[in-house]
C-alpha positions in Angstrom: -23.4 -14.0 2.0 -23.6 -14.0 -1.8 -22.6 -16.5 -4.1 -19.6 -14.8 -5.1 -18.1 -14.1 -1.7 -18.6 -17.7 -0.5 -16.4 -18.9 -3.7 -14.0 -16.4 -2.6 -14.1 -17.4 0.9 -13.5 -21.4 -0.2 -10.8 -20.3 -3.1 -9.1 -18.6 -0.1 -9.0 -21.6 2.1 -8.0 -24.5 -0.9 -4.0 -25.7 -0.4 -3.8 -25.2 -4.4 -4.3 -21.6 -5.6 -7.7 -21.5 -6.8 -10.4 -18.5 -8.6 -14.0 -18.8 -9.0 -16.0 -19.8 -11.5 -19.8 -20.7 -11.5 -19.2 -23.5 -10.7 -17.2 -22.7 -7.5 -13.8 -22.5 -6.9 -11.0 -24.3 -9.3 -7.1 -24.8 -8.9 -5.0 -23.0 -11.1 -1.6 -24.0 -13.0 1.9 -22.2 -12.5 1.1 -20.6 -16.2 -2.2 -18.8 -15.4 -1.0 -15.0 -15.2 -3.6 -15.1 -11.8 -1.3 -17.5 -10.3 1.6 -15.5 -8.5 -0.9 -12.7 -7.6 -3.6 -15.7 -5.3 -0.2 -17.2 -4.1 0.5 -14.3 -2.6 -2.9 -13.1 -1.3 -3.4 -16.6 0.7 0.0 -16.1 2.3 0.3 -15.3 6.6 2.2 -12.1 7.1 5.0 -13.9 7.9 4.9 -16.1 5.1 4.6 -12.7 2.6 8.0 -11.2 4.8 9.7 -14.3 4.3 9.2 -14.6 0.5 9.8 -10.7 0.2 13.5 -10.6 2.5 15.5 -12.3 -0.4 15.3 -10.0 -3.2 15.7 -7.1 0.0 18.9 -8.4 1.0 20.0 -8.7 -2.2 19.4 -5.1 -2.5 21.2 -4.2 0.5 24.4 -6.2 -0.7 24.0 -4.2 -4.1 23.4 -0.5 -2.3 26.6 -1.5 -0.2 28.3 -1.0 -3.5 26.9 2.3 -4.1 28.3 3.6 -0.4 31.6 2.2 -1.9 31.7 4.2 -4.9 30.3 7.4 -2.9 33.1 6.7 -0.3 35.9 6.5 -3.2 34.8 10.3 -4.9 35.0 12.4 -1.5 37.3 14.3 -2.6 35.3 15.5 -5.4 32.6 15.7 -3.3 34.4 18.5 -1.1 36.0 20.4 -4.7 31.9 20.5 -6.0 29.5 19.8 -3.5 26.9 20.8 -5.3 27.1 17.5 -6.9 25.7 16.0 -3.6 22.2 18.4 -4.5 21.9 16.4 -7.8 22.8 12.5 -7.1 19.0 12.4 -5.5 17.6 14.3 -8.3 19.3 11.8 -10.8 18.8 8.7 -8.9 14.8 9.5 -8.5 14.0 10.6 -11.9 15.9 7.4 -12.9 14.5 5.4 -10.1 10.8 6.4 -11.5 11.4 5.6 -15.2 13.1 2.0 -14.0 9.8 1.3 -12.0 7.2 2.4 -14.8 9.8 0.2 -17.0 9.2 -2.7 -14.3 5.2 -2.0 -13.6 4.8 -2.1 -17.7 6.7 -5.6 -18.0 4.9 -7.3 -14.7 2.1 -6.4 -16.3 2.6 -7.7 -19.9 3.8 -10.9 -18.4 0.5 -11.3 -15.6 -1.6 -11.0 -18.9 0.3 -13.0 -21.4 1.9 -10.7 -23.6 5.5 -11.4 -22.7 6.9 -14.3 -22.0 10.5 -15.2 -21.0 11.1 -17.0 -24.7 10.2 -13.6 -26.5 10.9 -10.8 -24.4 14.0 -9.2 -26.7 11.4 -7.2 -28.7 9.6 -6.1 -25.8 12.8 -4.9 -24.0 13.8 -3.0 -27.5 10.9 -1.4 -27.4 11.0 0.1 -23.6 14.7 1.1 -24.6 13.3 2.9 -27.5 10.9 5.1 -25.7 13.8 5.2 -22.6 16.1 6.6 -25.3 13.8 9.9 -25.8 13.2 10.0 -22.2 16.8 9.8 -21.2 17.3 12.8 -23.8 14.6 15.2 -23.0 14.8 14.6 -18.8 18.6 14.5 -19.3 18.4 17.9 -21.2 16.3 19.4 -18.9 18.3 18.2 -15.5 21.5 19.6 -17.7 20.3 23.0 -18.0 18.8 23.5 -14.6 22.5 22.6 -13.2 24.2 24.7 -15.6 22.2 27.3 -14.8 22.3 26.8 -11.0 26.3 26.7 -11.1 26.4 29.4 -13.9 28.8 26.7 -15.5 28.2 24.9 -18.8 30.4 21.8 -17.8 28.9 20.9 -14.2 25.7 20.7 -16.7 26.9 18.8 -19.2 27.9 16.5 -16.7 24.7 16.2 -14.5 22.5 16.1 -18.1 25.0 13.3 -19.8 24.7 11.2 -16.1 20.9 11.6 -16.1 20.7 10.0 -19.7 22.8 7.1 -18.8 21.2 6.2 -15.7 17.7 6.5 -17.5 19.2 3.8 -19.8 20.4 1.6 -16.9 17.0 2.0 -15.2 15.3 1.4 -18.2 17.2 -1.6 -18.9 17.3 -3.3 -15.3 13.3 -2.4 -14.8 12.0 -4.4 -18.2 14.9 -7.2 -17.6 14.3 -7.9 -13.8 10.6 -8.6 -14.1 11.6 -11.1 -16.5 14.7 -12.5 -15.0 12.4 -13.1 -11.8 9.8 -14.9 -13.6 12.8 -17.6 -15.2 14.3 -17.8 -11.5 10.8 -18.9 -10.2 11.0 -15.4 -7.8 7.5 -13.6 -8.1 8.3 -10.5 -10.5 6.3 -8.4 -8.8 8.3 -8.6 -5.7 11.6 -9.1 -7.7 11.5 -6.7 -10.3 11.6 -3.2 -8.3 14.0 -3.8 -5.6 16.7 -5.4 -7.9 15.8 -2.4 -10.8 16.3 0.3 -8.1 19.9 -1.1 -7.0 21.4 -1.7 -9.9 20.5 2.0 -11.2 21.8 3.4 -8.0 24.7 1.3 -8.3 25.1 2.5 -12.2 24.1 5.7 -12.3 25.5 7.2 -9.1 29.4 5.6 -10.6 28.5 7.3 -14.0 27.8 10.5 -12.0 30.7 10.7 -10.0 33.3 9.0 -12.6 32.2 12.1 -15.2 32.4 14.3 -12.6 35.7 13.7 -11.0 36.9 13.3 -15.0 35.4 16.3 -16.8 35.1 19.3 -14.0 38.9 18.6 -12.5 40.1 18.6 -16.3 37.7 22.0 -17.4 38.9 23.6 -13.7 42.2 23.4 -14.7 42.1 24.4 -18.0 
């Protein structure tokens, strides 16, 4: 067995979340961005489930809301259905730009870049590049549905709903990490559950708001 393996094997077994060194293995304070990361890698199965289930049920109360909102726009539902085709295309290209959002943050804060004291500029700046990626995806989303429904409006709707929810996700993916590290949750866990709700829960009302709004106003006209 070498060296490093047996320090690995001892870290693994100390009460106090501990890395190796030459020296052997050596505990590590709350602060170290190692820290969450060897809490969770000496935890039983169970123990990783347990710790996991919160920010999962949270979720689960949150996507409730987004069947609510869904349930209250059938009827605009049945007028366009081809609005069903595109709340999965929204919510996923959203869904992906909220988790690169969360995966950049988690990883700023594990390495010490970001820390919960100075993490307005850091949100700014993941706005900033959402902005243009809420504008080009959104524009792109817009004209494939305009084109699919051979009507401008349906695609002004979709593109406009894309760009907002790519805001939202933007938003809740940089914020959660950081919300879960002040509330003592482990961001990694945290961070993408909570981002993906909220966006769903944001972008699919957005959708369906400009939707029942703007295509029942233009169909009438």
């Amino acid at each position: 067995m070498s060296v490093r393996h047996s320090c690995a094997s001892r870290a693994n077994q100390c009460s106090v979340p501990s890395t190796c060194s030459d020296n052997g293995p050596f505990p590590l304070s709350e602060r170290d961005p190692a820290y969450d990361a060897i809490v969770m890698h000496q935890l039983s199965s169970v123990e990783r489930a347990r710790r996991r289930l919160l920010s999962l049920v949270i979720t689960f109360t949150i996507e409730m809301m987004v069947a609510f909102v869904i349930s209250r726009y059938t009827a605009t539902l049945r007028t366009y259905p081809l609005l069903m085709s595109f709340m999965p295309v929204i919510s996923a290209i959203s869904g992906n730009v909220g988790l690169q959002s969360s995966s950049i943050m988690t990883r700023a804060l594990a390495v010490g870049l970001v820390s919960t004291k100075d993490s307005s500029r850091a949100i700014g700046r993941d706005l900033a590049s959402a902005l243009v990626l809420g504008l080009a995806l959104g524009l792109l989303t817009g004209i494939v549905a305009g084109m699919w429904q051979n009507w401008l409006v349906f695609g002004l709707v979709v593109g406009i709903a894309q760009f907002l929810s790519i805001l939202t996700a933007a938003l809740t993916g940089s914020a959660a990490p950081l919300i879960g590290k002040w509330l003592h949750f482990d961001p990694a866990t945290f961070a993408g559950p909570m981002e993906t709700a909220i966006q769903d829960v944001v972008g699919n009302s957005f959708f369906l708001i400009l939707a029942s709004v703007l295509l029942d106003y233009f169909a009438t006209t």
